[in-house]
N, C-alpha and C positions, 0 to 999 in steps of 0.2 A: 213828190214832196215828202213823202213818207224818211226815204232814204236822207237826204238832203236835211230833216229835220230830227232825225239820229246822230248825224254827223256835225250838225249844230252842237247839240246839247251834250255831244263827248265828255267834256270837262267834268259834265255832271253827274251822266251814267256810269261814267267811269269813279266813281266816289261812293258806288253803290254796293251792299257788301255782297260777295261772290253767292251765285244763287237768286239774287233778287227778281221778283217775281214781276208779272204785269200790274199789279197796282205801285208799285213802287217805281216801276218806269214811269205808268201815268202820272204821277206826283212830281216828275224831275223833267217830263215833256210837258205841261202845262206852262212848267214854271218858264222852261224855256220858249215855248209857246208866244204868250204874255209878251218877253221880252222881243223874240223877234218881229211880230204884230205890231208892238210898240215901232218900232226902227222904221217898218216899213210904211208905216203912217205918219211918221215925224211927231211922234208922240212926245210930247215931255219925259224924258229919265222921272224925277223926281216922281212924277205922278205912278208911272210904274213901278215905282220905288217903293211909293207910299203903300201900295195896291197892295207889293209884295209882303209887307213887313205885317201886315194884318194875316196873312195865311202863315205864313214861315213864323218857329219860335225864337224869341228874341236875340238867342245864342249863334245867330246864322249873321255874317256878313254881307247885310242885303247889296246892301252900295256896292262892296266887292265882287259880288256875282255879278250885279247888272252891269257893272264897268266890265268885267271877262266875258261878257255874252255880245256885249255891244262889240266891242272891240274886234270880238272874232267874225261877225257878222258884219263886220264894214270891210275886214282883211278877206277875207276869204267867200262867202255871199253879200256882196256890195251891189251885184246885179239881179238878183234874184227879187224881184216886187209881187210873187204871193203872197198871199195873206191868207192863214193858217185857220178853219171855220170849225175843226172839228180834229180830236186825236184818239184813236182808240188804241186800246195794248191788247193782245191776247200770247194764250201759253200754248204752245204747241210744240208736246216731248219738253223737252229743256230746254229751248229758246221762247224769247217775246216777243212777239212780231207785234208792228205798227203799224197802221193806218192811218193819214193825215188826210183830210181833204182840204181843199185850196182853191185858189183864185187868184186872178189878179188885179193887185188890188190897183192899179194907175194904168 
């Protein structure tokens, strides 16, 4: 899941400025997180919207991310039904390595 939910969240990691450390990955896999837990439970958008706009500052285009998150996660992991319980980052030399743990949720 780990792998799988790095390559989810691209969109986002990659918007991170060069350097960025394990807390700043955990802050962009949460968020993505959220979203695909969302999906795989058929959760309301909106609610997860709503969820988002409370942690995120006002200056972030919540709707816009959750529409690129959703969208890649129906194109590209449409079969994948875990459901994401836990994500941790650590630093190791100059990389972030991730840990996700998982289930399934159906």
């Amino acid at each position: 899941m780990s792998e799988t939910l790095v390559e989810f969240a691209q969109p986002l990691l990659s918007k991170l400025p060069e350097g960025a450390g394990a807390a700043e990955w955990s802050e962009v896999l949460q968020i993505a997180t959220l979203v695909w837990n969302g999906m795989v439970v058929s959760f309301p958008k909106e609610k997860f919207i709503a969820d988002l706009k409370q942690g995120i500052g006002p200056d972030t285009d919540v709707e816009g991310l959750v529409e690129e998150l959703a969208r890649r996660k129906v194109a590209r992991f449409s079969d994948d039904l875990r459901f994401v319980f836990d994500v941790r980052t650590y630093e190791a030399g100059d990389r972030v390595h991730v840990t996700a743990l998982s289930a399934l949720a159906r």
